[in-house]
C-alpha positions as CSV (number, residue, x, y, z in Angstrom):
1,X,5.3,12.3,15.2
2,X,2.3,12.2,13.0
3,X,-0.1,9.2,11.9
4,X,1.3,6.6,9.3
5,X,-0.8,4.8,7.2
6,X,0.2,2.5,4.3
7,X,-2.8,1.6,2.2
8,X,-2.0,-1.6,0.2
9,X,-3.4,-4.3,-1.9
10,X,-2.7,-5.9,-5.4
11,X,-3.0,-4.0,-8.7
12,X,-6.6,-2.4,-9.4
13,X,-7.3,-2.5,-6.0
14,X,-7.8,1.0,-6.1
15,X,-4.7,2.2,-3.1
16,X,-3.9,5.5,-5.2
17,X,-7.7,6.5,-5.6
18,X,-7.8,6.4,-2.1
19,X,-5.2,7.4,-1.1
20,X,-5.3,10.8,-3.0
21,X,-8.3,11.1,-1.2
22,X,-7.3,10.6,2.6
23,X,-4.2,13.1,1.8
24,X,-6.2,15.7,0.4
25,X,-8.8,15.8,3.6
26,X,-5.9,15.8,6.1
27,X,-4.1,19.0,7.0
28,X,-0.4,18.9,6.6
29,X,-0.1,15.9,5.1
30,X,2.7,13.9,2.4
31,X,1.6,11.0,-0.3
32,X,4.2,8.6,-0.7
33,X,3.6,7.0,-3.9
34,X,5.7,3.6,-3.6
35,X,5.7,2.4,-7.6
36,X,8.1,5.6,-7.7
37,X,10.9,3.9,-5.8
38,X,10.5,1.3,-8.4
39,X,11.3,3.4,-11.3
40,X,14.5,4.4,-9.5
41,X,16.4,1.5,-10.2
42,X,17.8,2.1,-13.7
43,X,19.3,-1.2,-14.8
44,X,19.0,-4.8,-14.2
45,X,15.6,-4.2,-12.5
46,X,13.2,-7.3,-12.8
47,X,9.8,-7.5,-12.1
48,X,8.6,-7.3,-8.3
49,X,5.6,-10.0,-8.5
50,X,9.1,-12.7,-9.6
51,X,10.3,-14.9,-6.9
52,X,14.2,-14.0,-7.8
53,X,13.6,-10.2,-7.4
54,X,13.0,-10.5,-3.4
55,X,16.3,-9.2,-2.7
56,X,16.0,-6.7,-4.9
57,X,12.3,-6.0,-3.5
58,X,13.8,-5.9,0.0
59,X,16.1,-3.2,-1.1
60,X,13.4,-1.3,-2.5
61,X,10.9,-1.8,0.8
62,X,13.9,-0.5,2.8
63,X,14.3,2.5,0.2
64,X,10.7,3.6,0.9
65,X,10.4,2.8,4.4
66,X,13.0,5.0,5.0
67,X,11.4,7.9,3.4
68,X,8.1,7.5,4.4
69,X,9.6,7.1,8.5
70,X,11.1,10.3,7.8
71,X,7.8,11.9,6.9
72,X,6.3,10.8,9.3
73,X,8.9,12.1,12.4
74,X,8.7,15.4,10.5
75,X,5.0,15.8,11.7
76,X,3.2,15.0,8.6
77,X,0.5,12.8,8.2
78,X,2.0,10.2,6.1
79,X,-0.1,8.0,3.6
80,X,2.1,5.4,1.8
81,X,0.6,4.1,-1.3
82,X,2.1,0.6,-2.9
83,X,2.0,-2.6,-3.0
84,X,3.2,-3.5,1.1
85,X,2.2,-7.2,1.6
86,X,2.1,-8.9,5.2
87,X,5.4,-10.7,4.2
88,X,7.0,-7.5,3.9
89,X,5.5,-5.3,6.7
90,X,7.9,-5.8,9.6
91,X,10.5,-4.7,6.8
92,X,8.8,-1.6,5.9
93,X,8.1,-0.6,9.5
94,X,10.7,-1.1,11.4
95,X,13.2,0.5,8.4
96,X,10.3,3.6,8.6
97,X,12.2,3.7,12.2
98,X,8.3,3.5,13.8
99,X,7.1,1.3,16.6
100,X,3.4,1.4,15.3
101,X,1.6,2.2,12.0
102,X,-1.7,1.8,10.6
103,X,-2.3,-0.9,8.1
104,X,-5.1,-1.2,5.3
105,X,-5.4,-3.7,2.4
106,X,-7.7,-3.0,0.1
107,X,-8.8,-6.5,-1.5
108,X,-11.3,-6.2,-4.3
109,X,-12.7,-9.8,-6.0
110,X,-9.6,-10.4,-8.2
111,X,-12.3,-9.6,-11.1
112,X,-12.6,-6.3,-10.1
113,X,-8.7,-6.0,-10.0
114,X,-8.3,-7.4,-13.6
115,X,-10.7,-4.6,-14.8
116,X,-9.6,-1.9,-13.6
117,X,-6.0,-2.6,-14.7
118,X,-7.4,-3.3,-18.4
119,X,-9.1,0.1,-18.2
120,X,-7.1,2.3,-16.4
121,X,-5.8,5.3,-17.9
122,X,-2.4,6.9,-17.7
123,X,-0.9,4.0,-15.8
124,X,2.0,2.1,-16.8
125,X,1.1,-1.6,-15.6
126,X,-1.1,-3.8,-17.2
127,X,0.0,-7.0,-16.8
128,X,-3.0,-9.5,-16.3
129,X,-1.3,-12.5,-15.2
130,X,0.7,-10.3,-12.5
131,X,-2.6,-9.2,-11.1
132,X,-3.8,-12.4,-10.4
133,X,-0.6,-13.4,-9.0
134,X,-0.1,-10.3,-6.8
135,X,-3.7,-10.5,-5.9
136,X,-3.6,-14.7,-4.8
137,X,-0.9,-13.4,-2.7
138,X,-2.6,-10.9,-0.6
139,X,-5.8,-13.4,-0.9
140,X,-4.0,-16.5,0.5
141,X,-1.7,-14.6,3.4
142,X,-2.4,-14.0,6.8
143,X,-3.8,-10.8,7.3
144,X,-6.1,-10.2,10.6
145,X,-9.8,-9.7,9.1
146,X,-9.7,-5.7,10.6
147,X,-6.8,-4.9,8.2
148,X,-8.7,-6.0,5.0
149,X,-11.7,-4.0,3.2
150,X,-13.3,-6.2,0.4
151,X,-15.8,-4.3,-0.5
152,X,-16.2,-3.3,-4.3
153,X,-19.0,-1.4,-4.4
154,X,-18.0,1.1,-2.3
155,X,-16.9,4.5,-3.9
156,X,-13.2,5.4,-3.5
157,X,-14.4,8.0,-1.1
158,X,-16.9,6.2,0.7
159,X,-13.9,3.6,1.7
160,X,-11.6,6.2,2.4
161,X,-14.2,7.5,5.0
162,X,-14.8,4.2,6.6
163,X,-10.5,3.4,6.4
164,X,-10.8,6.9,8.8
165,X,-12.7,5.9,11.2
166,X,-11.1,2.6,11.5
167,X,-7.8,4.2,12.0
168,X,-9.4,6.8,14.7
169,X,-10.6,4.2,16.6
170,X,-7.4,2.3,16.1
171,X,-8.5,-0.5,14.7
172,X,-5.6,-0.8,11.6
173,X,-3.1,-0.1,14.0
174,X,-0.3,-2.5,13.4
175,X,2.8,-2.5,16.2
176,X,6.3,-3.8,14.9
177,X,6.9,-6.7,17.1
């Protein structure tokens, strides 16, 4: 099995920027883009950040966890991209079939978040009040202080770097009770 890495955080908090990066310097490696699971339900879908769609959410988390676990057992150097909060971790994991993965949420100031979402181009969501939800929610949960990079200033590559040498020193690494 390869490494497994899901790089989270609320909207604008620049995961697929990152991501991108960390998949295209690593050899034989998959980008699981989680929004795409998402867009696979085709009616009755309601919005994720809603209290009433956490069945519907856990379905999803399943849906990708699934995937992603597969990826991963097939040798490739997984990086999963989405929105994978603390309260949904164990979920993700232990459906990816893995006993260990690495963890990183990227938590910009929610000012940051609410900008880049406004001026972002070529991506479907925009929705302000969301992002301050989704982004109190990562802000106010329980998430050890090695697992979170708040850091705005630093350039998408520049965290992607230091997320690497975090994980290579196993610092992210997150075991599924």
């Amino acid at each position: 099995m390869s490494s497994f890495l899901i790089v989270t955080g609320p909207p604008g908090a620049g995961k697929s920027s990152v991501a991108r990066i960390l998949t295209d310097t690593t050899r034989h490696s998959v980008l699981i883009e989680g929004d795409v699971f998402f867009r696979f339900l085709a009616n009755g879908a309601l919005d994720p950040w809603l209290p009433e769609s956490h069945e519907q959410n856990t379905v999803v988390t399943r849906a990708a966890g699934r995937a992603a676990g597969e990826f991963s057992r097939g040798g490739y150097a997984t990086v999963y991209d989405g929105v994978i909060g603390p309260w949904f971790l164990n979920t993700f994991a232990t459906t990816a079939g893995l006993a260990v993965v690495d963890y990183v949420v990227l938590l910009p100031p929610v000012e940051t978040c609410q900008h880049r979402v406004a001026t972002r181009q070529g991506h479907g969501f925009t929705d302000q009040d969301a992002t301050i939800h989704m982004h109190a929610q990562f802000a106010l949960s329980d998430i050890a202080d090695r697992h979170v990079i708040s850091d705005p200033h630093g350039t998408p590559t520049a965290i992607s770097a230091a997320i690497r040498t975090a994980q290579n020193r196993g610092e992210l690494r997150y075991t599924v009770p």
